[in-house]
C-alpha positions in Angstrom: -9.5 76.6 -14.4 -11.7 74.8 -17.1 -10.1 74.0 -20.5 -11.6 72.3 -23.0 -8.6 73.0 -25.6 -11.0 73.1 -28.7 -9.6 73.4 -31.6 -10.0 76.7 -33.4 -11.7 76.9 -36.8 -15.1 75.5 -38.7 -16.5 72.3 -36.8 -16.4 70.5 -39.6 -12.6 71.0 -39.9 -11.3 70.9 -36.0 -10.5 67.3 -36.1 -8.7 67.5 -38.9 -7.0 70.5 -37.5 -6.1 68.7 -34.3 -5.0 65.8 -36.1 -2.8 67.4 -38.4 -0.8 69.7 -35.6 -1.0 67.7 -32.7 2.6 65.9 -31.1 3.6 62.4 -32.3 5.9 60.2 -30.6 8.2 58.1 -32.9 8.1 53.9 -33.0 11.2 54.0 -31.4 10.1 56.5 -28.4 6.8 54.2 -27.9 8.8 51.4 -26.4 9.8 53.5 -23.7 6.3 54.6 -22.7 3.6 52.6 -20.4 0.0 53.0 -20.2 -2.3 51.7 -17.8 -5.9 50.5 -19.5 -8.1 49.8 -16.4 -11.4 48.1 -18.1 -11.4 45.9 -21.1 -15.5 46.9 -22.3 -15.3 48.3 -25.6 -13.8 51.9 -24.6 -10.5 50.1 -22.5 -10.1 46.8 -25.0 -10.1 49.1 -28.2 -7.8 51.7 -26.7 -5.4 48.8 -25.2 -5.2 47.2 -28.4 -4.7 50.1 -30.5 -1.9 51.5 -28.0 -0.2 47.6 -28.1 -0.3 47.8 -32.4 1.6 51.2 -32.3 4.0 49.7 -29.8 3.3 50.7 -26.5 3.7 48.6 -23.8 0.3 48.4 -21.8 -1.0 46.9 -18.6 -4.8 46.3 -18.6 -7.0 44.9 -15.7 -10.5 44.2 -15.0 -12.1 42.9 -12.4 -13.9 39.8 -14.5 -12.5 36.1 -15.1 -12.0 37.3 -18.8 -11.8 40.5 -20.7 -14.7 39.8 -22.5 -17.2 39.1 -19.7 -17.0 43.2 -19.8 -20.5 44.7 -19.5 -20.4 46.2 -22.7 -21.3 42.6 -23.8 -25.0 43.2 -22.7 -25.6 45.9 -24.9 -28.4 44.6 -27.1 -30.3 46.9 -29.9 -27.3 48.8 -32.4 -24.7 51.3 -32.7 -25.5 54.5 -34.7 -23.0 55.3 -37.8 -24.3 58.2 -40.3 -23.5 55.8 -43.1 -27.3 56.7 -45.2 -27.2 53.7 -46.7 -31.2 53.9 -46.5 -30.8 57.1 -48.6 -33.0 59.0 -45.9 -31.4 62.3 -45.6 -28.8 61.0 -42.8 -25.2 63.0 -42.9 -22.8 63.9 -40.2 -24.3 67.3 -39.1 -27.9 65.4 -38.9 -26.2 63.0 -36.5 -24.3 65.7 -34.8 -27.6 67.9 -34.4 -29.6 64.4 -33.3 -27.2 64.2 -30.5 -27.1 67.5 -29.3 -30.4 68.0 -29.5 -31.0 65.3 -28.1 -28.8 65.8 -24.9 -30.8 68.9 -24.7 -28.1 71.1 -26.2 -25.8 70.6 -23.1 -22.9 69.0 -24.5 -19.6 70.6 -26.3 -20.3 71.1 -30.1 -17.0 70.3 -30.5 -16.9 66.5 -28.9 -20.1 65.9 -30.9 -19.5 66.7 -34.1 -16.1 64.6 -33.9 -18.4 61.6 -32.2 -20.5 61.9 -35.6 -17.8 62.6 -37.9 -15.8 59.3 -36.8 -18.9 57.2 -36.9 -18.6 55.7 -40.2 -15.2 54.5 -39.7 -16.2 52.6 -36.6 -18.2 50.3 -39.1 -16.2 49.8 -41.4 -13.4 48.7 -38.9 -16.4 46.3 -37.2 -17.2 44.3 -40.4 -12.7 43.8 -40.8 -12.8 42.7 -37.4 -15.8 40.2 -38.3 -18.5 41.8 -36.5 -22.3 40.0 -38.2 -24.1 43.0 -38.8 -27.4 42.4 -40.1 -27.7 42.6 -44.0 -30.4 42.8 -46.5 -31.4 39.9 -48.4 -29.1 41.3 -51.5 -26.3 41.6 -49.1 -25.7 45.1 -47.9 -25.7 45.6 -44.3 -29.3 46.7 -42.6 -30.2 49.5 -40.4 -33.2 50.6 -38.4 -34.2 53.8 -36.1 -34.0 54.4 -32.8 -35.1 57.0 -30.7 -34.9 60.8 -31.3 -34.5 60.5 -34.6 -36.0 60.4 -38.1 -33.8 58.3 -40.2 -32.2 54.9 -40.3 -28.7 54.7 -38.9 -28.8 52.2 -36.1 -26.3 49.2 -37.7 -27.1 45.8 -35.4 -26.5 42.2 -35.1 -29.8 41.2 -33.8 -30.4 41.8 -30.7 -26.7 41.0 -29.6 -24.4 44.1 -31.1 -22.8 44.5 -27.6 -21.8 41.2 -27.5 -20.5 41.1 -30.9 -18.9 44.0 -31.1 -17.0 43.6 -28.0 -16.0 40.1 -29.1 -14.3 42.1 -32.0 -13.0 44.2 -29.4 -11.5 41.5 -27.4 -10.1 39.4 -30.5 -8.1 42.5 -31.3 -7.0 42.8 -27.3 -5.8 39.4 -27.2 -3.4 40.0 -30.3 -1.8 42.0 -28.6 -1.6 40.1 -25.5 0.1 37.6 -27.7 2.2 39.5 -29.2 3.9 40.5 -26.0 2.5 44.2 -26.3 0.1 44.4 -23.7 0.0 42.3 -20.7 -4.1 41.8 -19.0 -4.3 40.9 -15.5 -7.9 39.8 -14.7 -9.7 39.4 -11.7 -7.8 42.7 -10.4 -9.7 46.2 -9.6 -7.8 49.1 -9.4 -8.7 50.8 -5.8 -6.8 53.8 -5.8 -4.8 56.8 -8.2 -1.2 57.1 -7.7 -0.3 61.1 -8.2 3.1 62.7 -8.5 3.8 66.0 -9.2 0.9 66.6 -10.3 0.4 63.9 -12.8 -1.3 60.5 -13.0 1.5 57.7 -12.5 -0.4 54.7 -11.3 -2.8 52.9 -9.4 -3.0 50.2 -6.5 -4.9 46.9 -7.5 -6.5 43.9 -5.5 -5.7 40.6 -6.7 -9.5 39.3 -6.0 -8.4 35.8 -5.7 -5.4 36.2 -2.9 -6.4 39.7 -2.0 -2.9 40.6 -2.6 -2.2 44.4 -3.3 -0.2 45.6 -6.3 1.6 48.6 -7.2 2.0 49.7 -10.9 3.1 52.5 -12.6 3.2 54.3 -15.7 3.3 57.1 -17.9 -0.7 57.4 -18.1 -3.2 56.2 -16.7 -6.9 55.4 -18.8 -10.0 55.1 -17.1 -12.3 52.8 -19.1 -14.7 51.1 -16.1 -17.9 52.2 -17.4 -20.6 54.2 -15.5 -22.5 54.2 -12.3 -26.1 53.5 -12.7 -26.0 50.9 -10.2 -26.0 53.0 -7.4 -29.7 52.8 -7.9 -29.2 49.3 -7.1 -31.8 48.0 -8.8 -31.1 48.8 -12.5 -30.1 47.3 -16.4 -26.1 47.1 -14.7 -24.1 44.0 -13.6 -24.2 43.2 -10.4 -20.5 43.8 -10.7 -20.7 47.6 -12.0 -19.4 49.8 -10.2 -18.5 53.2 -9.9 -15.1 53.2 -7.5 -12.2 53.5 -10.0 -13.6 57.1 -11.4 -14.5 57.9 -7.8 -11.1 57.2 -6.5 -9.1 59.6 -9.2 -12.2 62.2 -8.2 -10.8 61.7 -4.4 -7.6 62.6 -5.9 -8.2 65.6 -7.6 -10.0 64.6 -10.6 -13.2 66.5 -11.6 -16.8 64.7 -12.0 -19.1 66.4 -14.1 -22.8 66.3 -14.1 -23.1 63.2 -11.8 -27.1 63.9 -11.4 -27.2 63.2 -15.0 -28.5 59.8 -14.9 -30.6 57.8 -17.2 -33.7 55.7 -17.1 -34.3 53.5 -19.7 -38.2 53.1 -20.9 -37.4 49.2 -21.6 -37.0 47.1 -18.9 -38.6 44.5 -17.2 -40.7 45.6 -14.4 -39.6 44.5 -10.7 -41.3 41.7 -9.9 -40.4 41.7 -6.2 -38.7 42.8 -3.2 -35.9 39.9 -3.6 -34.5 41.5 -6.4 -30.9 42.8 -7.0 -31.1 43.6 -10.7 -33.4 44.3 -13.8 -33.2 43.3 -17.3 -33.2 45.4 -20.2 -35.4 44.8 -22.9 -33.8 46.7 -26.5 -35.3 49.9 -27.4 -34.6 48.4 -31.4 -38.2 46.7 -29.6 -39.6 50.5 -30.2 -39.6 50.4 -34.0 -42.1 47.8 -34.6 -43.7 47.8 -30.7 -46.2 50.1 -29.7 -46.5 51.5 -26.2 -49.9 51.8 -24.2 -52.0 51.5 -21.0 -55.8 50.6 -21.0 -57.8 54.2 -20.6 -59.6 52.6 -17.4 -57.6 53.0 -13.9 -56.9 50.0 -12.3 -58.0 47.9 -15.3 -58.1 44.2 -14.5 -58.3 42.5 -18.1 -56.3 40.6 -19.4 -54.2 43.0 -22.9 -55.6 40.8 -25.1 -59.3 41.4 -23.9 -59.2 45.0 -24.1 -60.3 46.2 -27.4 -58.5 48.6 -29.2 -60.7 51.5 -28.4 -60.3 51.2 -25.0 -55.9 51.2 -24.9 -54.8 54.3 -24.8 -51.1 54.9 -27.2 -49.9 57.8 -24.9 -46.9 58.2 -27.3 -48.3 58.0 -30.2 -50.9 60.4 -28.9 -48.7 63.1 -26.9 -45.8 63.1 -29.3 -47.4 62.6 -33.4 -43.9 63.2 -35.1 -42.1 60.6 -33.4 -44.6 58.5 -31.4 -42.7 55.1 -29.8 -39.3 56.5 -31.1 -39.5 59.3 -28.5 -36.3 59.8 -26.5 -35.9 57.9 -23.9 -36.1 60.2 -21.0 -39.2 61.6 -22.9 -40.9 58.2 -22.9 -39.8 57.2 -19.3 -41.2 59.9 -17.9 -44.2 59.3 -20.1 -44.4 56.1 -18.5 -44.0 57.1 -15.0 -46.9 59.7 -15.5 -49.2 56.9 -16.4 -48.0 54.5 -13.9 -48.2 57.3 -11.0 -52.3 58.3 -12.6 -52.7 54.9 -11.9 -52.8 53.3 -15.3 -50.0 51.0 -14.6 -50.4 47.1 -15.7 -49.5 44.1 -14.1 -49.1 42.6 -10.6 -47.3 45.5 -9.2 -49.3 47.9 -11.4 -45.3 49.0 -12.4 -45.7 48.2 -15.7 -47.3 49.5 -19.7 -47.2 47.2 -22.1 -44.9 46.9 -25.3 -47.9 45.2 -28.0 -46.2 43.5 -31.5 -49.8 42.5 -32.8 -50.0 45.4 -35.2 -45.9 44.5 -36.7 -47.1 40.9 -36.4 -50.1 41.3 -38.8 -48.5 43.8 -41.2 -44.8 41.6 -41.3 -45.9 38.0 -40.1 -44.0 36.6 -37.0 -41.2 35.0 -39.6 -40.0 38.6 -40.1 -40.1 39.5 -36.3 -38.7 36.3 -35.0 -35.6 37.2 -37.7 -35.5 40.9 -36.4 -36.1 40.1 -32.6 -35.6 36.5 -31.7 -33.3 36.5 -29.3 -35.2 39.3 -27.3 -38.2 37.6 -27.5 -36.8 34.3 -25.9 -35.2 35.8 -23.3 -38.5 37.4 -22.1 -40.6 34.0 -22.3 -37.7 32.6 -20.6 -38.2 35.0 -17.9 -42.0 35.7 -17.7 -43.4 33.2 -18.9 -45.2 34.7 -21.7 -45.1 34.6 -25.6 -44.5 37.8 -26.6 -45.8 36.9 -30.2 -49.3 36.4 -28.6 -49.6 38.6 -25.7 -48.0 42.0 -25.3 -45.2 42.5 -23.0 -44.8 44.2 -20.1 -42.1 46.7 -19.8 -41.1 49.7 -17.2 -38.4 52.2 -16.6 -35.4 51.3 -14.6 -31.7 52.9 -14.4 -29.8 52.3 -17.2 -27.0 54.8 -18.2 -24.8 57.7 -16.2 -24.3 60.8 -19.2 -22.3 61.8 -16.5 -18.5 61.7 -15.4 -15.2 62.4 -15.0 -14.9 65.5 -16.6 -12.3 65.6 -19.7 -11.1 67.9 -22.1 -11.6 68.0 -26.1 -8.0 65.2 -26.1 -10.5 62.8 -23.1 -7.5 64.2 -20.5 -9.0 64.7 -17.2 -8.2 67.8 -15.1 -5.5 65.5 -13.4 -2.4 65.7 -16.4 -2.1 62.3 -17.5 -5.0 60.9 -16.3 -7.5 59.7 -19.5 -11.3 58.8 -19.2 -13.1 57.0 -22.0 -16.5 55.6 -22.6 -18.9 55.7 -20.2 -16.9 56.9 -17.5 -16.2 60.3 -18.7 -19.1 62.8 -19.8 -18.2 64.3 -23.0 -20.9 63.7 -26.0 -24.2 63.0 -24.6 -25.5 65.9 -23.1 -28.4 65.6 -20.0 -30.0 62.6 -21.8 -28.3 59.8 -24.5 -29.6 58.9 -27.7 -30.1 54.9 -28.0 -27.4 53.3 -29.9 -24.8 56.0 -29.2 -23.2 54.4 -25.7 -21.2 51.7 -28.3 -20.7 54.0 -30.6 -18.6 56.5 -28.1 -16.9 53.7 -26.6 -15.4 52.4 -29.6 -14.4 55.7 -30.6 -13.1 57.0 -28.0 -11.0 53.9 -27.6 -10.1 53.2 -31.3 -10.2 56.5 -33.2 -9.1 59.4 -30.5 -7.6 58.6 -27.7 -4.4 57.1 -29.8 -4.3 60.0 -31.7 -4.9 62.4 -28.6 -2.4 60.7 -25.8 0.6 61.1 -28.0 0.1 64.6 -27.4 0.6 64.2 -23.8 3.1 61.2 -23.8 5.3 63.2 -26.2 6.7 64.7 -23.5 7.1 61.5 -21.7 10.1 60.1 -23.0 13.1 61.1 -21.2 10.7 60.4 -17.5 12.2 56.9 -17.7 10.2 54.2 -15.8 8.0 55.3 -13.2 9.3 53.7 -9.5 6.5 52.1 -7.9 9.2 52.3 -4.5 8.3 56.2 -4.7 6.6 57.6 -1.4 3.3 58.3 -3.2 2.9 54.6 -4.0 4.0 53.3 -0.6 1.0 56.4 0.8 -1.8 55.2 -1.7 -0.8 51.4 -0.9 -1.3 52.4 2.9 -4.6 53.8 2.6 -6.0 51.3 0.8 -5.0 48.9 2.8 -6.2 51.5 6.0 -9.6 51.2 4.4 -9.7 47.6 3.6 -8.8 46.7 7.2 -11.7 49.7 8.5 -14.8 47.5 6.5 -13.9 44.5 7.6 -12.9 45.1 11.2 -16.6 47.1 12.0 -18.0 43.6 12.2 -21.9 45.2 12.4 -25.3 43.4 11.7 -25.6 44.1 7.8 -24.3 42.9 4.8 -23.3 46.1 2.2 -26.4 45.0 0.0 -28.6 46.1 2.7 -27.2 49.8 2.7 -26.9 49.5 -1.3 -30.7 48.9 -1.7 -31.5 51.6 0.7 -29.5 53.9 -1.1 -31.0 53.3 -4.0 -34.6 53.8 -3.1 -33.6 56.8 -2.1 -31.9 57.8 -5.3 -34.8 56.5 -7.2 -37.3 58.6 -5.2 -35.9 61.5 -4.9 -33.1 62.1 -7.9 -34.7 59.8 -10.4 -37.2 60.1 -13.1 -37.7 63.3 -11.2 -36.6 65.8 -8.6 -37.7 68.4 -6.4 -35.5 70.9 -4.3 -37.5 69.7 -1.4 -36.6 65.9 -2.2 -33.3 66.6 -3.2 -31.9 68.2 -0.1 -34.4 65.4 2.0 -32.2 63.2 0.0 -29.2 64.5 1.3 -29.8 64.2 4.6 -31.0 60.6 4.4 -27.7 59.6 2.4 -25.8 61.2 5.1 -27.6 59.1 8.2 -27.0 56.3 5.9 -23.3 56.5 5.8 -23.1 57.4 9.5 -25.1 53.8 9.9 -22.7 51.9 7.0 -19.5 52.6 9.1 -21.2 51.7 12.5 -23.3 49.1 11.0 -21.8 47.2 8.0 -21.0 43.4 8.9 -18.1 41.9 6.3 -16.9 38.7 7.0 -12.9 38.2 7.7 -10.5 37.4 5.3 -8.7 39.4 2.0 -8.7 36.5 0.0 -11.8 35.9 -2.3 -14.0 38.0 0.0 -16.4 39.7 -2.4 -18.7 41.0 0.3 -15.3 43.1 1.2 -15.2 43.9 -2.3 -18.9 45.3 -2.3 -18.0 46.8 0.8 -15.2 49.1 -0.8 -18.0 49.9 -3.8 -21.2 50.9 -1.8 -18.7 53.2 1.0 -17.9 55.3 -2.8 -21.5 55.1 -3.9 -22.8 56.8 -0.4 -20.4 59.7 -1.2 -21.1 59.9 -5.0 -25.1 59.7 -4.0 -24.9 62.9 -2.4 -22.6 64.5 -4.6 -25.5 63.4 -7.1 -28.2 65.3 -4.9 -26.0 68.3 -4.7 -25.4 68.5 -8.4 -29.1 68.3 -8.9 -30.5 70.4 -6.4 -27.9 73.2 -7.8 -29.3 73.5 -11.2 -32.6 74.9 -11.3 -33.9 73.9 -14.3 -34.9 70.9 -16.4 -33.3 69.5 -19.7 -33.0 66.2 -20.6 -33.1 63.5 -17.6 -32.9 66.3 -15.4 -36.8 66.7 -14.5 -37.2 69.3 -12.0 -40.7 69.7 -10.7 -40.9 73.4 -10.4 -39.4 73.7 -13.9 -41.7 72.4 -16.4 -44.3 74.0 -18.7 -48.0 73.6 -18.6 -48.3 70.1 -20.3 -45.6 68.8 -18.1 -42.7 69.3 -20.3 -38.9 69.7 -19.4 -38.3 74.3 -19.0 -35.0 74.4 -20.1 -33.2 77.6 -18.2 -30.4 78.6 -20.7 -29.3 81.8 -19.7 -28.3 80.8 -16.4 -27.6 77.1 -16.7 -25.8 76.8 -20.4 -22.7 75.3 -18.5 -21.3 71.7 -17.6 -21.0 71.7 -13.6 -17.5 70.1 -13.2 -17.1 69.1 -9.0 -13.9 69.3 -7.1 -14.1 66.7 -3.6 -13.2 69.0 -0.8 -13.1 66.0 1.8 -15.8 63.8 3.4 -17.2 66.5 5.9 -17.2 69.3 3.4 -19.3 70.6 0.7 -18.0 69.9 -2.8 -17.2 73.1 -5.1 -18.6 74.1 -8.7 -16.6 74.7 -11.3 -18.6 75.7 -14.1 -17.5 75.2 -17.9 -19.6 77.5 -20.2 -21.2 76.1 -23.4 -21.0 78.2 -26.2 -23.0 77.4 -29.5 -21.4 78.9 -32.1 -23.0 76.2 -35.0 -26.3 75.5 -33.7 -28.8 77.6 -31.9 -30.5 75.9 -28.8 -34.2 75.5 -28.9 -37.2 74.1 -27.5 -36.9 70.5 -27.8 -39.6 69.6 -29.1 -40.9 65.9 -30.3 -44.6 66.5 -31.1 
C-alpha cells in the first residue's frame, strides 16, 4: 500500500533524476490550476509564494491576525546549511549522515540526503531576501554548532533566525498577494478535508471573527500548520498550536506516521507553577558556550554560585567526552531527567539543572556573549529575575517538536492523491529524534525548493478538471459535519472549560509517553485518555455563540488532541524498542542507553483511523539502507 516513489539510481544523483524526468505544467496551464496553502509559517508562506511567482492562483489561510504572527517566528538558535565555510570537514553526505544518524537511522535515506543536498541554496536565497545573518568582523557570514554534530554549520541571526527568516518568508508571501496571485484570508482555520473521488479538493474554514463557515476548493490541497507538541499542554508551542488540520485529513483517509515520536527539548524554562499554560524555550545555540550541571550533593540548598567547582557535577561533559553539552537533544533530556528523578534537581521545584556561562564569560568577556546571546539573555532576566551573566541559569526539559506526521511520499504527497504535507506537519527527514537547527531548515525547503518542483507532477494532470464546484455533495457533507460538531461542544453546556481536559491530557502524555515509556504506562495511558474523552463530551462547558468564541475554538482542538493522544500511546506501546525519543524502559542497555531493535522495527509505522470506537491499523513502510549501515549511536 506504501509507496515512497524513490527515485532509482546513486543518492547523490536521485534529485537530479527526479528533477530532470518529472511532469511540468506550462505558464499557460498554471492559470487554470488552484492550490490551497493552509499555514503561512515558513513551510506554507514559502510554498504559497513560490506557487503565486510561477502563476498559480493560490488561497492561503491561517488562523493568526497576520501571516507573520506564524509560530515559526519563535524559532530562536539557527538553521543548518552544509556551506563549510569554517573549513571543518562539513559536506553534504556529513550533513546527510548527521541527520540520519541522528534520527537514529529511522528516516528514508532518500528524503535526507535531498534535505542536505538543498541546504546551501536555502542560504543563499535567505541573504537575497535580506535575512541578517550574523557575519564575521571581515564580513563573511558566521556559523556555530549545534547538537549532534562536530562541525560548524548552524547560520543564525542572533538569537532571532525564526523570526527573521520567516519575515523573508512573509515579504515574499505578500508580493504575491499584491500581485493578485495569491489571495490570504487570516483569522480562518481550516476544520475539515473535502475528498472526491478519491482526491483532495478542499477544505471547510471558520471565519474566527463571525464564525461564518466557508467552502473552497481546489486542485490541491497543502498542509503547512506545523506540529503537535502542545498536546502536552504545557510545552515551547503557542498557545494557539494546534494539531486539528493534519488530524482532520487523517479522519479522512490520510496516514499519520510515527505520532509517538515526540520531542523534548533540554532548554527550557522550568515550570514555575501550577498556573501555567505554556513554557519558554531557551536556544540550544546557548549549548555551545554554556555548560550543563547539577551540584554532586542531593537536595543541595546553596546558592550555584557558592558551590565550588569540585563539588558540580558536568554530567555531559562527564557521560558523553566527544560531544559533551552538544549532545542531542533527546540524549541530554533524558540526561537531565535522570538527574532530576536521583534527586539532583535545582531550584524551587527541584525541576531544574543549571546552564553556567562563567567559564565562556572569563575565556570571551561578557562583550562577546552579550553580541552572541543578548537577546536570550534579556528575555530570561526579564522573566526570572536573574542575570544570567552573573549567576547560572536554570533550565529543564519541556515538549518541543512532533518528528512525527502525516505520512508522505518522496514528492511530500500524502497517501490521499492530491493532498501535500510540508514542514512540521509531515514526518519525512528527521527520524525518532531532530537535530537542532534542522526544523527551519526543512520548512523552507520543503516549501521553496520541492514542493514546486514536486506538485507539477501531480497537477499536470489537472488541467482539463476545470474548477472544482464547492456546490458538489461532498462539500455540502463535510460543511454538515462541521457544523454537526460545532453545534455538539457548545450545546453539552458541562462544568469545565477545554483547558481543564487539555492539562489533564497532558500530564498524562508527559508521564507516561514522554521522556520515557513503559508498556505498563502506555496501555495505563490509554485507558486514562479514554475516560477522559468519555468525561470531555459529558463534561466540557463552552459558552454560546459562533462568533469570536475561542473557547469553542479550543474546544474543536483538545476533542482531536484526545483521539491523537491515544493514537500516540498505541504507536508507542507497538514498537518494542528504543531509538531516538522513543525511550522504552525495558529496552535499554546497562548504562541506561537507548537498545535500538533493527531487525524487527527498521520500518516507519504509518496509521490508518478505523473510526472513534476502533483500534487504528499499522501499515508498516520498510527502511532500507542501501548508503549507510545503521549502528550503535553512539556520543561518548
Amino acid at each position: 500500500m506504501l509507496d515512497a516513489k524513490i527515485p532509482e539510481g546513486p543518492l547523490e544523483e536521485k534529485w537530479n533524476y527526479y528533477k530532470s524526468h518529472t511532469k511540468l505544467v506550462n505558464p499557460a496551464n498554471r492559470k487554470k490550476i488552484d492550490v490551497i496553502v493552509v499555514g503561512t509559517g515558513l513551510a506554507g508562506s514559502a510554498i504559497a509564494a513560490s506557487l503565486g511567482e510561477m502563476g498559480y492562483r493560490v488561497k492561503s489561510f491561517c488562523f493568526q491576525d497576520t501571516a507573520r504572527r506564524a509560530h515559526s517566528v519563535a524559532a530562536q538558535g539557527g538553521v543548518n546549511a552544509c556551506k563549510n565555510y569554517k573549513n571543518d570537514g562539513d559536506s553534504v553526505f556529513r550533513m546527510f549522515y548527521d541527520t540520519i544518524k541522528g534520527g537514529d537511522f529511522r528516516s528514508r535515506e532518500a528524503n535526507v540526503y535531498r534535505l542536505a543536498e538543498c541546504s546551501a541554496n536555502l542560504i543563499d536565497q535567505a541573504v537575497a531576501q535580506g535575512v541578517p545573518f550574523g557575519r564575521e568582523y571581515a564580513g563573511y557570514l558566521n556559523n556555530r554548532s549545534f547538537g549532534g554534530v562536530q562541525v560548524s554549520r548552524t547560520f543564525y541571526a542572533r538569537g532571532q533566525t525564526g523570526q527573521q527568516l520567516l519575515l523573508g518568508a512573509y515579504q515574499a508571501l505578500m508580493r504575491q498577494v499584491h500581485a493578485g496571485h495569491v489571495q490570504l484570508s487570516t483569522r480562518h482555520e481550516m476544520l475539515e478535508l473535502v475528498v472526491i473521488d478519491g482526491k483532495a479538493r478542499g477544505v471547510i474554514v471558520r471565519d474566527l471573527v463571525t464564525g461564518a463557515l466557508e467552502r473552497h476548493g481546489a486542485h490541491a490541497v497543502v498542509l503547512a500548520t506545523g506540529g503537535f507538541g502542545k498536546i502536552y499542554f504545557l510545552s515551547t508551542l503557542a498557545m494557539g498550536c494546534n494539531g486539528s488540520a493534519i488530524w482532520r485529513a487523517h479522519k479522512k483517509g490520510a496516514l499519520i506516521a510515527n505520532p509517538s515520536w515526540t520531542q523534548i527539548h533540554p532548554t527550557s524554562l522550568p515550570q514555575s507553577g501550577e498556573y501555567q499554560s505554556k513554557l519558554t524555550l531557551m536556544s540550544e545555540s546557548l549549548r555551545n558556550d554554556g555548560r550543563i550541571w547539577v551540584p554532586k550533593k542531593e537536595d543541595d540548598q546553596r546558592p550555584p554560585n557558592q558551590i565550588p567547582e569540585e563539588e558540580r557535577d558536568y554530567y555531559l561533559e562527564r557521560r558523553y567526552p566527544a560531544f559533551g553539552n552538544l549532545t542531542p537533544r533527546d540524549i541530554a533530556s533524558r540526561a537531565a531527567k535522570e538527574r532530576i528523578d536521583a534527586g539532583y534537581g535545582i531550584g524551587p521545584l527541584k525541576n531544574a539543572v543549571y546552564l553556567d556561562f562563567s567559564r565562556a564569560i572569563g575565556e570571551q568577556g561578557e562583550d562577546k556573549i552579550r553580541e552572541k546571546y543578548g537577546n536570550l539573555f534579556r528575555m530570561y532576566q526579564k522573566i526570572t529575575n536573574v542575570n544570567a551573566y552573573t549567576e547560572p541559569m536554570r533550565i529543564s526539559p519541556a515538549a518541543h517538536f512532533s518528528m512525527g506526521g502525516l505520512w508522505v511520499d518522496y514528492e511530500l504527497m500524502t497517501s490521499i492523491p492530491g493532498l501535500y504535507a510540508l514542514g512540521e506537519s509531515n514526518f519525512a527527514d528527521h527520524g525518532a529524534n531532530r537535530l537542532g537547527a534542522n526544523s527551519l531548515l526543512q520548512a523552507c525547503v520543503d516549501g521553496y525548493f520541492i514542493a514546486p518542483y514536486t506538485m507539477a507532477n501531480f497537477l499536470a494532470d489537472e488541467i482539463r478538471t476545470g474548477p472544482i464546484d464547492t456546490k458538489h455533495p461532498a462539500f455540502e457533507a463535510a460543511e454538515e459535519q462541521v457544523k454537526a460538531q460545532l453545534r455538539m461542544l457548545e450545546n453539552i453546556q458541562g462544568k469545565h472549560p477545554a483547558d481543564y481536559f487539555h492539562r489533564n491530557l497532558g500530564r498524562v502524555l508527559y508521564d507516561k509517553c514522554g521522556l520515557s515509556r513503559s508498556a505498563a504506562g502506555l496501555s495505563s495511558a490509554i485507558a486514562d485518555i479514554q475516560q477522559l474523552r468519555h468525561d470531555f463530551y459529558k463534561q466540557l462547558y463552552v459558552p454560546r455563540g459562533f462568533a469570536i468564541n475561542t473557547e469553542l475554538e479550543k474546544a474543536g482542538r483538545v476533542a482531536d488532541y484526545l483521539e491523537l493522544g491515544e493514537l500516540m500511546c498505541h504507536d508507542a506501546l507497538t514498537r518494542n524498542e528504543s531509538c531516538g525519543a522513543h525511550f522504552r524502559e525495558e529496552y535499554q542497555t546497562p548504562d541506561g542507553e537507548a537498545m535500538r531493535n533493527d531487525k524487527d522495527f527498521a520500518f516507519i509505522s504509518a496509521w490508518e483511523w478505523q473510526g472513534a470506537n476502533n483500534p487504528p491499523l499499522l501499515h508498516k513502510e520498510p527502511l532500507h539502507f542501501e548508503f549507510v549501515t545503521p549502528t550503535v549511536r553512539s556520543y561518548k
